[in-house]
N, CA, C and O of each residue as an XYZ file, in Angstrom:
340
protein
N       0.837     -1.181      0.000
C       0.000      0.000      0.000
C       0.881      1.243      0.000
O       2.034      1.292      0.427
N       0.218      2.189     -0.510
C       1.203      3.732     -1.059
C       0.056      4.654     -0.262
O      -1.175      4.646     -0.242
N       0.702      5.148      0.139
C       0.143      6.732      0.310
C      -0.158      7.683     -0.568
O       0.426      8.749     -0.371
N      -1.070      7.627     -1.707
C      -0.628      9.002     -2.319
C      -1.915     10.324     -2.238
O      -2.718     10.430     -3.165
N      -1.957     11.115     -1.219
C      -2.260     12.166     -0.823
C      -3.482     12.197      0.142
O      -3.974     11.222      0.711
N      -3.951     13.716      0.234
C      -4.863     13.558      1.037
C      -6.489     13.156      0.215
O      -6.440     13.186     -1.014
N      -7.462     12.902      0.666
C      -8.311     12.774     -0.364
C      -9.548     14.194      0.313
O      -9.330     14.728      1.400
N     -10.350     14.451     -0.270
C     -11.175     15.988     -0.236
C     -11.820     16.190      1.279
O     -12.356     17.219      1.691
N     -11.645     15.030      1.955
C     -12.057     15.223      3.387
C     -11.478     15.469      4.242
O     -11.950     15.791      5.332
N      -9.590     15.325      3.797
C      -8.557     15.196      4.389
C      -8.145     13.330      5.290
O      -7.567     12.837      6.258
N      -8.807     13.040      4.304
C      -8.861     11.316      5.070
C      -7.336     11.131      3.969
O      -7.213     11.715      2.892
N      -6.270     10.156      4.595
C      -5.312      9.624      3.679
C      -5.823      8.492      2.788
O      -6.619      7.615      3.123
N      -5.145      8.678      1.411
C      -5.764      7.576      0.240
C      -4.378      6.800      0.355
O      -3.251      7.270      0.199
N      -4.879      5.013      0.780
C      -3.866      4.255      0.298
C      -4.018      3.449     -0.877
O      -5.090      2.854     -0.759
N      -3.325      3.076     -2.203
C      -3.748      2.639     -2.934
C      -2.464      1.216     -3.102
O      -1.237      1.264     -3.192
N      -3.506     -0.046     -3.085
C      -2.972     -1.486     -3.622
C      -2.027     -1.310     -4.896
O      -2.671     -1.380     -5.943
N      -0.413     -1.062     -5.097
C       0.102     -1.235     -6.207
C      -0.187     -1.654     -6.932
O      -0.609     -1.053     -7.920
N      -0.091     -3.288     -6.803
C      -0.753     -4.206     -7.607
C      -1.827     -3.785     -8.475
O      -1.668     -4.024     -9.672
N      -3.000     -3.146     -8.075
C      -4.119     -3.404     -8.086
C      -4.376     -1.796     -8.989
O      -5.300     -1.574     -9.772
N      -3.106     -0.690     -8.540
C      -3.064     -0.077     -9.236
C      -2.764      0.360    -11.106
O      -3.287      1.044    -11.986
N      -1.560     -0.577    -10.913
C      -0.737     -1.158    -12.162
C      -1.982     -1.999    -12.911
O      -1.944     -1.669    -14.097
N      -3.091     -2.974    -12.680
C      -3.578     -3.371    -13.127
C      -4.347     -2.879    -13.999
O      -4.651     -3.120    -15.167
N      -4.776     -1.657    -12.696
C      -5.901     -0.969    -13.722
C      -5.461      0.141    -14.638
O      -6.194      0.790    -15.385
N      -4.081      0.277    -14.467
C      -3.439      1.311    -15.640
C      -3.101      0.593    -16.924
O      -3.096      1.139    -18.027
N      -2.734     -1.054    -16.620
C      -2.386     -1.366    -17.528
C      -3.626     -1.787    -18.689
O      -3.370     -1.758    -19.892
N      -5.152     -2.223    -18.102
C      -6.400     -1.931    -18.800
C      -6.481     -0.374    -19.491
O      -6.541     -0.538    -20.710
N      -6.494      0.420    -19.305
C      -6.204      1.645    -19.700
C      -5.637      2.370    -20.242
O      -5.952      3.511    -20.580
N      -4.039      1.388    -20.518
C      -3.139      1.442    -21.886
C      -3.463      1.251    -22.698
O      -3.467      1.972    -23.696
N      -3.938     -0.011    -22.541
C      -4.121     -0.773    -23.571
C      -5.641     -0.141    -24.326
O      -5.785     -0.512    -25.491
N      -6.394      0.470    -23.945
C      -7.601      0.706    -24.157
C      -7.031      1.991    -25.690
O      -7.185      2.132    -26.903
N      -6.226      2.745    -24.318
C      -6.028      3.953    -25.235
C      -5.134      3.575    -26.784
O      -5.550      4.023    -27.852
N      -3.707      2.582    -26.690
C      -3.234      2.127    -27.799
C      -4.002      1.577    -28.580
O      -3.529      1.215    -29.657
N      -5.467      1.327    -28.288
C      -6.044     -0.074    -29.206
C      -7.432      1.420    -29.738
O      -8.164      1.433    -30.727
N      -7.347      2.126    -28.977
C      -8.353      3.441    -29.697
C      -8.297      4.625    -30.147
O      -9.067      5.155    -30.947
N      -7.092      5.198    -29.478
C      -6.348      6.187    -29.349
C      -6.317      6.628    -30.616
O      -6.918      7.697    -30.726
N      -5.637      6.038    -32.082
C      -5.606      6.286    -33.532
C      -6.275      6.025    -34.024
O      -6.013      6.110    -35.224
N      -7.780      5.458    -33.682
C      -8.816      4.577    -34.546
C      -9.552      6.350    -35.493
O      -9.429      7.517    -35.123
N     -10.044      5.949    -36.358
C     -10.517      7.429    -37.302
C     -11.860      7.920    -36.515
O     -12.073      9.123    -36.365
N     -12.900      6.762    -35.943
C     -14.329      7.349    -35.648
C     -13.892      7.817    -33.920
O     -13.271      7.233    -33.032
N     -14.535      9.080    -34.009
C     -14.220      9.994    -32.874
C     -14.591      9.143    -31.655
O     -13.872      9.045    -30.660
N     -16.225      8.304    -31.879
C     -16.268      7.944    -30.843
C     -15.806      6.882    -29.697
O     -16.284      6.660    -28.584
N     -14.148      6.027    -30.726
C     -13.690      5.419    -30.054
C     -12.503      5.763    -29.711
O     -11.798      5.113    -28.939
N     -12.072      7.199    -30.459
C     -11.036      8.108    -29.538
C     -11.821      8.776    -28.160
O     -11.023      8.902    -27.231
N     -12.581      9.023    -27.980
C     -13.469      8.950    -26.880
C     -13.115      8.502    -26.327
O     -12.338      9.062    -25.553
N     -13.376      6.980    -26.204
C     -13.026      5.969    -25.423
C     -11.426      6.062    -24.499
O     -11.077      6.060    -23.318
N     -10.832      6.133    -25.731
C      -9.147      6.610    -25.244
C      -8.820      7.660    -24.234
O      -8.205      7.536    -23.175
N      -9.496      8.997    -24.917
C      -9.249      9.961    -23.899
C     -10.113      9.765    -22.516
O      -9.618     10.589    -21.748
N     -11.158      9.076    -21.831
C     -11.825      8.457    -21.292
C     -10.900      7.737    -20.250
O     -10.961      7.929    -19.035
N     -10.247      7.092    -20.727
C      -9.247      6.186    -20.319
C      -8.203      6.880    -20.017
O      -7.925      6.941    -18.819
N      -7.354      7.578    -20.970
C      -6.520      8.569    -20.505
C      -6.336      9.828    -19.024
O      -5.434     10.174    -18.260
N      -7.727     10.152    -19.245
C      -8.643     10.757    -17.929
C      -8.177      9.877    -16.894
O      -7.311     10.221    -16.089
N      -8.831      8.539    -16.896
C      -9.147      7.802    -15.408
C      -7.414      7.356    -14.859
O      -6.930      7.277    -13.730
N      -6.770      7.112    -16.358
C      -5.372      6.954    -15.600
C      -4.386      8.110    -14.986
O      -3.550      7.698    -14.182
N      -4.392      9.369    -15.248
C      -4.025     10.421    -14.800
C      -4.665     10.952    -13.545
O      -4.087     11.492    -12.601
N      -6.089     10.684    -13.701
C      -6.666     10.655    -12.165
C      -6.262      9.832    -10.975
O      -5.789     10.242     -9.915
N      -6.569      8.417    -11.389
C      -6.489      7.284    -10.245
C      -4.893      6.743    -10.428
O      -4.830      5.696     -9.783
N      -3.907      6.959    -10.893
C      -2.812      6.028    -11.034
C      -1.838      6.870    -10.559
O      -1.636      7.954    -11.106
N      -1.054      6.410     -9.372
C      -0.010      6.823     -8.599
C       1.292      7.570     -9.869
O       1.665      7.004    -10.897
N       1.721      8.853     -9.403
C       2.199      9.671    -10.537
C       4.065      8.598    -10.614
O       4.741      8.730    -11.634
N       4.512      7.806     -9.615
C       5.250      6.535     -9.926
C       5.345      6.244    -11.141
O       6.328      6.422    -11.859
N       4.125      5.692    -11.481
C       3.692      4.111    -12.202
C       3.900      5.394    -13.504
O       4.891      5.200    -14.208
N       3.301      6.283    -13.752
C       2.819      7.671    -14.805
C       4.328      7.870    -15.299
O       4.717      7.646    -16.445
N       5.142      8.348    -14.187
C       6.438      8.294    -14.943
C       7.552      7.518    -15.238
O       8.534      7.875    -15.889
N       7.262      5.986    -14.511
C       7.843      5.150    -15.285
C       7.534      4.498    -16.699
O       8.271      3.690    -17.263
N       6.571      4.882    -17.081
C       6.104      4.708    -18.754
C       6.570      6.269    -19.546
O       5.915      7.309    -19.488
N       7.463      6.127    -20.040
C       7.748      7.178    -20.701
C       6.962      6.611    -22.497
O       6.716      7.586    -23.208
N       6.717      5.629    -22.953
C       5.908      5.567    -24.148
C       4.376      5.658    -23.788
O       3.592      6.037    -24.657
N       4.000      5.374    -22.727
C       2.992      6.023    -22.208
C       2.242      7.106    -22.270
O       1.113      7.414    -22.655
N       3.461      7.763    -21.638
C       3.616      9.761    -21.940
C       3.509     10.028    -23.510
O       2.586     10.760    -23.867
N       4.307      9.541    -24.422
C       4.491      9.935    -25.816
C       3.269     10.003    -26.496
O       2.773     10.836    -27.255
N       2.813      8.664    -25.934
C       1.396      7.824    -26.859
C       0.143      9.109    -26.604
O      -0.543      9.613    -27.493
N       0.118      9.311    -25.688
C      -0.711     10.070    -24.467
C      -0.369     11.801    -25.144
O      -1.422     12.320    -25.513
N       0.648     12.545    -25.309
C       1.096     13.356    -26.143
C       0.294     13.474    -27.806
O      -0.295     14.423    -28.322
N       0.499     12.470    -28.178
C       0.536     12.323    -29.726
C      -1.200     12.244    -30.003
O      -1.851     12.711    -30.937
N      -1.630     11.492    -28.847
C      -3.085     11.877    -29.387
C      -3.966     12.407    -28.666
O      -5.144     12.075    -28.539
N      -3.328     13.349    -28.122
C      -3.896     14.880    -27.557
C      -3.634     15.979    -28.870
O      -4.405     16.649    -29.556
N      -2.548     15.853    -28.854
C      -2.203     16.440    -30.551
C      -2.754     16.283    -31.270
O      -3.146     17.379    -31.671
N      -3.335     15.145    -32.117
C      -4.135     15.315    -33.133
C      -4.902     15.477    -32.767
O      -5.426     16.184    -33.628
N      -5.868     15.345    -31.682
C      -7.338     15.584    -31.362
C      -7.326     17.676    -31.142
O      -8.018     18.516    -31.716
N      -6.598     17.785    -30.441
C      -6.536     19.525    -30.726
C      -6.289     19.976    -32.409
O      -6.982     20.731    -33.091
N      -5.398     19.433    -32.682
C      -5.217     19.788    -34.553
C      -6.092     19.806    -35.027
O      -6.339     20.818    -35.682
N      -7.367     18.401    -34.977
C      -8.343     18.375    -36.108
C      -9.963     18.699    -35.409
O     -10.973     18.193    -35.898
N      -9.995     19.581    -34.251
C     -10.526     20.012    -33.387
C      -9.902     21.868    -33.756
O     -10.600     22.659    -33.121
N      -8.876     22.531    -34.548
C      -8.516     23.564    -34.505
C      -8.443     24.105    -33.423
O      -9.123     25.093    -33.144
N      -7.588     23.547    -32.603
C      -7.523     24.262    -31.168
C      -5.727     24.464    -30.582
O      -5.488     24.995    -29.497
C-alpha cells in the first residue's frame, strides 16, 4: 500500500500497487487499441481512459512509462489539430 495524498475530506488515500498497475495497464491498452482509430467515438473511449489513468494512477507508475507519456502526447495532438484548437 502507497500513500498518495490527502483525499477531499482530508482522510489519507492508500492505494494497492498491484491493483493499481492493473488498472493502468487496462487503460493502456484501451487507449493504444483506440487512441488512432478514425471514428471519434472510439477516440473517446481513449481519452476516457486517458482521464481515469491520470486521475487514479499513482504519478510513480505515470512516470515510469515514458511511451505512455508519448502515446498520451501524440493523441492529444491530433485531437486539438483536427478540433482547430
Amino acid at each position: 500500500m502507497v500513500n498518495i495524498g490527502d483525499s477531499a475530506f482530508g482522510e489519507k488515500v492508500e492505494v494497492d500497487m498491484t491493483m493499481a498497475q492493473e488498472n493502468f495497464d487496462k487503460n493502456r491498452a484501451i487507449i493504444v487499441e483506440k487512441g488512432q482509430h478514425k471514428d471519434w467515438q472510439q477516440r473517446e473511449l481513449a481519452l476516457n481512459a486517458m482521464f481515469e489513468c491520470f486521475e487514479t494512477t499513482p504519478s510513480k507508475i505515470i512516470k515510469e512509462n515514458q511511451e505512455f507519456l508519448n502515446t498520451c502526447t501524440i493523441i492529444l495532438k491530433n485531437c486539438l489539430e483536427e478540433n482547430n484548437i
